[in-house]
N, C-alpha and C positions, 0 to 999 in steps of 0.2 A: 658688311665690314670685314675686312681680312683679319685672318688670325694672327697673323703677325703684329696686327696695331692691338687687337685684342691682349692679346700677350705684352706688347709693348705698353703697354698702362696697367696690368697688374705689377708688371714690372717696378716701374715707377712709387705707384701708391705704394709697394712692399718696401721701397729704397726710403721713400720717405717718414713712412710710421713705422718700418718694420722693429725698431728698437722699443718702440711704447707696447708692443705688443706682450712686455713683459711686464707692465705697468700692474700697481695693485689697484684692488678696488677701492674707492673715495669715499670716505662717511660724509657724501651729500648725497643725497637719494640711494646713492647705489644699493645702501642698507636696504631702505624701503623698498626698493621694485625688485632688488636681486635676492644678495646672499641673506637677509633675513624675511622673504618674504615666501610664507608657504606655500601659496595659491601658485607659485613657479617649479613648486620638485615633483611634481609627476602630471602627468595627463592623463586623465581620470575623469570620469562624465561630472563629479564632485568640481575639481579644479579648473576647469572648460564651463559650467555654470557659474565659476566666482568669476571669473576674467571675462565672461561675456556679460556678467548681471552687475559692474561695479568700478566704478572708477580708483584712481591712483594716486589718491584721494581726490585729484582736482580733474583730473583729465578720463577719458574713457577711450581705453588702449589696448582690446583684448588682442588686435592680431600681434601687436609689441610684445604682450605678456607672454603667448605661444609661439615664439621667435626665441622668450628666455626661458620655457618651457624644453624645449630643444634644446638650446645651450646645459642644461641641467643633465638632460639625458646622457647627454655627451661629455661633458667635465662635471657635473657635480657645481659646484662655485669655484672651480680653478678661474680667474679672471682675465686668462689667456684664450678660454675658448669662448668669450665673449667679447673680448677685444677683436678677434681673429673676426668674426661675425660682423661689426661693423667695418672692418676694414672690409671686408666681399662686398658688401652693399654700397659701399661709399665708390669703391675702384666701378662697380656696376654703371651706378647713376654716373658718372665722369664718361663712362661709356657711352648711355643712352643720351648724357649732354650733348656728346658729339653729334650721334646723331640725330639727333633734335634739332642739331642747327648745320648738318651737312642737309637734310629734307627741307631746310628754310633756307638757306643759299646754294646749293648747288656746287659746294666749293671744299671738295674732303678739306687742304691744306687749313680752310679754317675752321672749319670742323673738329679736326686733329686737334689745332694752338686752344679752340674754346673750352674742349673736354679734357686737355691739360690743363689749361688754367682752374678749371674744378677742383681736378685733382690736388693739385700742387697747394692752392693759396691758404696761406696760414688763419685766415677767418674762418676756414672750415675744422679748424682740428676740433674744436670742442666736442662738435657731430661726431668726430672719428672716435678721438681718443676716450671721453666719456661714455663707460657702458652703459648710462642712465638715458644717453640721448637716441639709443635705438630706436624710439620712434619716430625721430630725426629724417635718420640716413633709412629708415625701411620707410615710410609715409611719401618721401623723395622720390623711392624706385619706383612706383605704382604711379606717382602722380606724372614723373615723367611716361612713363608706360603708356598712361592714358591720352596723353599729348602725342605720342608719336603711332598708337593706334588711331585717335581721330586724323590725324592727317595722311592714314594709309587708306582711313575711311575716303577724305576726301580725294583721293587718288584714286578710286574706283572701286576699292575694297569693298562689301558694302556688309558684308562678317564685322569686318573690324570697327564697325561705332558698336557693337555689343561688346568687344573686349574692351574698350575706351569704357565702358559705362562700369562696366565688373572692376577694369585697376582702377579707376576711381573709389570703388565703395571701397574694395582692399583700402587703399590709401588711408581714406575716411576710418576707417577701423586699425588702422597702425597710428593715425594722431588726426586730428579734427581740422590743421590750420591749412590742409589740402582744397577747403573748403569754396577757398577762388578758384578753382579750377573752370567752373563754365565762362567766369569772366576771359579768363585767360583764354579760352576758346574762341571769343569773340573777339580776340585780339589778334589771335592765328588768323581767324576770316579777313580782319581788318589789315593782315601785313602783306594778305597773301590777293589785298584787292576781290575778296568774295564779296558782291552784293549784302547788306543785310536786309534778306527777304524774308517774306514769312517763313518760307520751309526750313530756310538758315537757321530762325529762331528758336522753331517749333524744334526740331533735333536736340535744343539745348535743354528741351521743359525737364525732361528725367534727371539733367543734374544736376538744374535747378534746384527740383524735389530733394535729391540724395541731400545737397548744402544745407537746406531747410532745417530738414530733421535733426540731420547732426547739430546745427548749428543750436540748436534747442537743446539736443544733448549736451553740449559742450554749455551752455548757459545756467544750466542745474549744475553742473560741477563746477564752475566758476563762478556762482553767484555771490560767495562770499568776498574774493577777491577783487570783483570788478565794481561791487557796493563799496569797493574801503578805499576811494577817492571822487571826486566830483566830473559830471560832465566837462566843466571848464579845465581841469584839471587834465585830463584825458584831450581832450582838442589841443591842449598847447603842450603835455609831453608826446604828443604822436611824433608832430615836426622834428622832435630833439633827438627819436630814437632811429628815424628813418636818417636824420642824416651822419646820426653817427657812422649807420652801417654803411653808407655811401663811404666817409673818411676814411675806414680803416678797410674799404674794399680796394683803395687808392695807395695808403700809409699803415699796412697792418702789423703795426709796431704797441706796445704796452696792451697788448690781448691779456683779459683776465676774464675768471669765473664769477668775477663780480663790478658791478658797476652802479655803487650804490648814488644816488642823486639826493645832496640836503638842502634843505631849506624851503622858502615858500616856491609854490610855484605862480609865475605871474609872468607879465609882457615886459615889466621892466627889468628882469633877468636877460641879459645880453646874450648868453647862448640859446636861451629860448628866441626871443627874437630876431635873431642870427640866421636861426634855424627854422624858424616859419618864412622868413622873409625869403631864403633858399630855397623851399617848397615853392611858393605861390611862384614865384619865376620861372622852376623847370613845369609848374603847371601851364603857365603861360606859355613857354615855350615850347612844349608841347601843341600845343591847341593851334601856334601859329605854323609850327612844320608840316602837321596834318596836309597842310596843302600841297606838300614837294620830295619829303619824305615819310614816308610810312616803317623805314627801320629802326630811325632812332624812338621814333614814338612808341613804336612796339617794347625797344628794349628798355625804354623811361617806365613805359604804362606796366609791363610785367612784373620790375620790381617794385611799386607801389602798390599793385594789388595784389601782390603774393605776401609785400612785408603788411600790410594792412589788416589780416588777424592776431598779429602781434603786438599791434601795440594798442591793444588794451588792457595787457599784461604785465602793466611795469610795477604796479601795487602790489608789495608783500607785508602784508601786514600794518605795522607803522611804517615802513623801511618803502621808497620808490626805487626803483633798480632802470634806467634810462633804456636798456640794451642789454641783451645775452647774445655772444657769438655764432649761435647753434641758430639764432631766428634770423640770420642773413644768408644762411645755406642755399636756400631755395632763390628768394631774391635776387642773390649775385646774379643768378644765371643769365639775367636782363640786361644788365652791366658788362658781362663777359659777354656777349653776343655783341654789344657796341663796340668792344675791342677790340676784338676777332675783325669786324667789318672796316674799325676803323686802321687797323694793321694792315688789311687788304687795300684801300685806300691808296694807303702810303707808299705799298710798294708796287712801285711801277718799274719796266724792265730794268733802268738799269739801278733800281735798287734794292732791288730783288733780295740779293746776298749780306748787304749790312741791317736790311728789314729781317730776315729768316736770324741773322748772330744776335740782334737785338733779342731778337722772341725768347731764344733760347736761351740765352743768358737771363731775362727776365723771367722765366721759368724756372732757372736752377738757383737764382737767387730767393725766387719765392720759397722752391723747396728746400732752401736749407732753415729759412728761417720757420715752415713749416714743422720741419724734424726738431727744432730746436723747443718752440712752442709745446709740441708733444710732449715735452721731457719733463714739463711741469705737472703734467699729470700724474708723475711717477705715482706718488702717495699722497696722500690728505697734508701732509705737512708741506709738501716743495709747491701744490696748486695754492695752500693759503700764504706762503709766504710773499707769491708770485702776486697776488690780490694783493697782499698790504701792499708791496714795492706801488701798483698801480694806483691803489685807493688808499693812504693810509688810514682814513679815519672809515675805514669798515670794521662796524662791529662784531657783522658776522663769523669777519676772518678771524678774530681775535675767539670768538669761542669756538672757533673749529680748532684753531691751535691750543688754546685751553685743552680742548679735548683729547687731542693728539697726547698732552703731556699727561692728562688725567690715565691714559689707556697706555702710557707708559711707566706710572706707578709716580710720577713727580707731582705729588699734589703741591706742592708748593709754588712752581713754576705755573702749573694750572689757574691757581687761582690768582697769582698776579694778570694771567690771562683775561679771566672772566671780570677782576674790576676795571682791566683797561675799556672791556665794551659795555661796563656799565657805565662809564666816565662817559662815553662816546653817544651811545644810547640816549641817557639824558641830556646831551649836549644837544643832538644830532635829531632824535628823532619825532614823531611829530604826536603830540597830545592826543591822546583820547583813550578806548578800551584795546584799543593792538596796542598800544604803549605799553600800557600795565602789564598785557600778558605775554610781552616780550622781556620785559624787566623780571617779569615772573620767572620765566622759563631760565634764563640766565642766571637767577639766585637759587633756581633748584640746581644746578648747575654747580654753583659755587660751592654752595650749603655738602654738596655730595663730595666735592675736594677735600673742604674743612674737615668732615668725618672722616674722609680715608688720612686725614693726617692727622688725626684722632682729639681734635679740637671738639669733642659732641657737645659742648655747652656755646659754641658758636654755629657750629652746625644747627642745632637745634632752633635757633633765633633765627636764623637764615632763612632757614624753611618757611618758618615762621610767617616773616614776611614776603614770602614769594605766596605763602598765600593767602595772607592780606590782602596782596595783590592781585589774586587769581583766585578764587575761592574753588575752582575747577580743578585747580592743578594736581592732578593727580600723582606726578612724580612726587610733587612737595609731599602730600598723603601717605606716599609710600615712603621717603627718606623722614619722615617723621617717626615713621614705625620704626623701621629700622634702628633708628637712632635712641629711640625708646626702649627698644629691645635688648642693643647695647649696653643701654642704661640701666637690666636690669629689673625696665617696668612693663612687664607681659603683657599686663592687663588693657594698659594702655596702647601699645605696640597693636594688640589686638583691634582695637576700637581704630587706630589710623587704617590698617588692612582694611578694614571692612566701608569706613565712609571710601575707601577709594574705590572700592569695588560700587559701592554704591552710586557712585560719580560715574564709575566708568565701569562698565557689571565683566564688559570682555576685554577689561584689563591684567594681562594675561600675570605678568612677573607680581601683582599683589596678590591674585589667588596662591601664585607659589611661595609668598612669604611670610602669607597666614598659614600655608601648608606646614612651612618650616617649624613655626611658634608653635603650631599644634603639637607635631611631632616632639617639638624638644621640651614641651610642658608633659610627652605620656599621653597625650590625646590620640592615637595611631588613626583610630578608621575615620575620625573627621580629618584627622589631617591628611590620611590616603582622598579623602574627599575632594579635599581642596585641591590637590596635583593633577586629579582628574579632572576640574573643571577646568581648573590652566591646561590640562592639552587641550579638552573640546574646543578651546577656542585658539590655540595654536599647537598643532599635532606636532611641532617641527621645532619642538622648546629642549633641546637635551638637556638640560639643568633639571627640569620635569621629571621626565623621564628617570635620570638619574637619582633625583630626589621618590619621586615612587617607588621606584626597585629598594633602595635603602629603609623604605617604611614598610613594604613586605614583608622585605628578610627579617625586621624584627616582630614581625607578625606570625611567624614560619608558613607564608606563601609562598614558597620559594620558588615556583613554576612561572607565578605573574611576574616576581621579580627578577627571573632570570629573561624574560620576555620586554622588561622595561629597561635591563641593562644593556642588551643587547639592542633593542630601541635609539638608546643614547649612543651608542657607540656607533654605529650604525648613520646616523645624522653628524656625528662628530667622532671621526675615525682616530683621532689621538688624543681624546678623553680618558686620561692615565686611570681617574680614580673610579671611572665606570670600568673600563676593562680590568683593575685590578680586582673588583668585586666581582663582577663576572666571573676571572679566571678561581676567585677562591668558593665563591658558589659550588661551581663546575669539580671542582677538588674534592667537593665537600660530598658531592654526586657520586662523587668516584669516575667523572668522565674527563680521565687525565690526561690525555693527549689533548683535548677539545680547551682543558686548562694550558697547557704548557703554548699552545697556540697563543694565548691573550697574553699569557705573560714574554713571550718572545715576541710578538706584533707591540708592545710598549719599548723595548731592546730597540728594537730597529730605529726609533723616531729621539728614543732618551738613553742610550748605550748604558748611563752610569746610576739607573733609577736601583735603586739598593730596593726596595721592595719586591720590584721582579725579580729581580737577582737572586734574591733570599728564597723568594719562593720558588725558583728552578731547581736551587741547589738543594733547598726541601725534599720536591720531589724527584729530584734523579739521585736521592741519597737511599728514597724506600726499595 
């Protein structure tokens, strides 16, 4: 491939996303897998055994998690050198799209339009613009990888079925749903007119194996979600969600982060039936072209069994979700490879030139609506509003935006939030134990609004019943304390701390808030106790930290807690009230430039913090 087309499609991808690359991070997973997730800030034989011995919570993603092991080294959690990350890997695969299917036709020009169209189309942005979906657009590079090593294999290569076998495991170990890859193989034999002989087969048994395994691994971390609907249930949302992604590979218009599905599931639902009835036909026709053509088959059967580990996936909890954007990534490719052949087709000499304006206008139209799609990513707030516009009655959006206003200091706005998705919730979602403890989780949720707007005798009830509802709930456990605490009743405050820890033992923020009560009852070394145990089970907790150093200093440790303040600040480089301890520590030391450092490093971020101020003027008064 020339470096000119090389260059001319990073080009492209940059023109299209290059504006979300300023995008913040999203409290939907991003929390979990990124910025609050420890096992990602250093590479350490420690954090390389957690990422390789443990899922995410549902999936097993260690090469993903050392892809943001890297990102860390390099930004810390700035969400620019993570965006940056997936946009390489996306421009990458758009690349190997190409050629994947210039070595399947023979034909750069279509080659070129297929690996554009990768690029360009707006069902792909989720993959791009979400830092959560890394495993995405990294699991993509390798699994094409592996596809265009076995075909250099079957070119005479005979190195290269070992590297087809190796970017697969990669693959497999950046996300599990690479998993059809030997199918997909035997589809390559099947386009490319290979016999299937035995030796054909026998090539395949290694992948087989690799699929096996994982797929085993992948069934331990999703056992809980693919138990929380029925067989039948699963056979008739499969139809619904394949052909969504079909629609919006054609009409990719009202793209959201959610796509929630209510009510029963059954054949007398018109879009289910719509949509099985869609299946069995291109099945059908499928089976009848076998005899005449072998490309459309190929590009029918690739997206079926590449989108075909996904949809077992539509149960969360109470809540079915029909389709995510990020699981038609791969799929398309099937699809685009029909367009590409069937653009070729079309143009014959003399319409060469209005087939080539077509293309290219259909490319620059995709990509704007692509760049537009990105924008919604910007924050947690513009991707949930963009959901309601699509979904209104999604309840999840309504507590994301809750959330947003909670993590803006508007409890009141919040909690009109969270009753809207418990109106919805009970409306909407489906009877059993995920009910409860989604309704749970939502009044823990509220209950924590009510107190920050200092209602604690509703707050308190709240809780209450969240966990009536959830006798698990450990947040409930912890905002009970709290609340108790508020109130005044130590004792009590105490006993919620500790059933939560009891519930939940490496529940990190209850040990630090039995720490607190310790401390502020005079308890010091139990309470230094307790801070310690909240880090051993997250070293990466600066409120911890912060809070330790403060229960030294009134210890006169002064050594451990200048080692704990500098800990917190350190993980949280404008944590005003750990550096302002620190710098007066340090003062206290007599190591005054090393002070005047902390309080000038708080100047830079807060110009008008009177604290520092004060204490500069202190010491460049001696």
């Amino acid at each position: 491939m020339r470096w000119w087309i090389i260059g001319g499609f990073f080009v492209v991808t940059f023109l299209v996303y290059g504006a979300s690359l300023t995008n913040a991070f999203v409290r939907f997973d991003d929390g979990l897998l990124i910025y609050e997730n420890p096992a990602i800030r250093s590479i350490t034989p420690r954090t390389l055994w957690t990422i390789f011995t443990s899922y995410d919570p549902e999936l097993y993603i260690p090469l993903t998690f050392l892809s943001y092991q890297l990102d860390y080294l390099i930004g810390g959690t700035t969400p620019t050198i993570y965006h940056i990350q997936n946009l390489l890997w996306h421009t990458c695969n758009a690349l190997l799209v190409a050629w994947l299917m210039l070595l399947l036709t023979r034909k750069s020009w279509i080659a070129l339009f297929g690996g554009l169209l990768f690029a360009v189309h707006p069902l792909h942005t989720e993959a791009v613009a979400w830092a959560s979906a890394r495993k995405d657009v990294l699991s993509t590079f390798f699994f094409l990888a592996s596809l265009i090593a076995y075909l250099t294999y079957r070119g005479g290569n005979r190195r290269a079925y070992w590297w087809s076998l190796l970017t697969f495991l990669l693959g497999l170990l950046a996300k599990v749903t690479v998993l059809t890859l030997p199918v997909v193989l035997l589809l390559l034999d099947f386009v490319q007119n290979r016999p299937f002989t035995r030796r054909a087969l026998a090539e395949k048994i290694p992948f087989f194996l690799l699929s096996a395994l994982f797929a085993i691994i992948a069934w331990i971390g999703k056992t809980q979600v693919l138990g929380s609907s029925t067989l039948a249930e699963k056979l008739l949302m499969a139809p619904r969600g394949a052909m969504f992604y079909l629609e919006k590979i054609f009409a990719p218009v009202d793209l959201s982060v959610l796509y929630p599905f209510s009510g029963a599931v059954t054949l007398a639902r018109p879009d289910i039936a719509v949509s099985l009835a869609i299946f069995v036909l291109l099945t059908l026709a499928s089976l009848i072209l076998i005899r005449w053509t072998r490309n459309i088959v190929f590009g029918i059967g690739f997206f079926f069994v590449t989108v075909s580990p996904t949809l077992l996936n539509f149960a969360k909890g109470d809540t079915f979700y029909f389709a995510s954007d990020r699981y038609a990534y791969v799929p398309s490719i099937g699809i685009f490879f029909l367009f590409a052949l069937g653009l070729a087709r079309l143009c014959s000499e003399h319409l060469k030139r209005p087939c080539i304006t077509a293309a290219c206008l259909l490319l620059a139209g995709l990509a704007v609506v692509a760049a537009l799609q990105a924008q919604t990513w910007k924050n947690t707030e513009t991707l949930f509003r963009q959901a309601l516009r699509v979904s209104p009655q999604s309840y999840v959006a309504h507590v994301n935006l809750g959330n947003v206003e909670r993590y803006r200091g508007d409890a009141a706005k919040a909690i009109t939030a969270y009753r809207e998705a418990l109106a919805i919730l009970k409306r909407e979602g489906r009877p059993g134990s995920a009910l409860a403890r989604s309704e749970s989780k939502i009044l823990s949720n509220l209950a924590s609004a009510e107190r920050e707007q200092g209602d604690l005798t509703t707050a308190r009830s709240t809780f209450e019943e969240a966990l009536r509802l959830n006798p698990g709930n450990v947040y409930a456990l912890l905002g009970l304390g709290i609340v108790a605490g508020q109130q005044g009743n130590t004792a009590e405050a105490e006993q919620f701390y500790r059933k939560a820890i009891l519930a939940a033992p490496d529940f990190a923020p209850a040990h630090l808030n039995l720490g607190a009560l310790l401390v502020g009852m005079g308890r010091l070394e139990p309470g230094v106790a307790a801070y310690r145990t909240a880090l051993d089970f997250n070293p990466f907790f600066p409120q911890a930290h912060f809070n330790l150093g403060v229960a030294l200093t009134k210890l006169d440790r002064t050594e451990e807690a200048e080692t704990a303040y500098r800990e917190a600040v350190r993980l949280q480089p404008k944590f005003t009230a750990a550096r302002l301890n620190l710098g007066i520590l340090l003062y206290n030391k007599r190591s005054l430039e090393e002070a005047a450092a902390e309080f000038e490093a708080i100047l830079e971020y807060d110009p008008k913090n009177a604290q520092a101020q004060s204490a500069l003027r202190q010491m460049r008064g001696l």
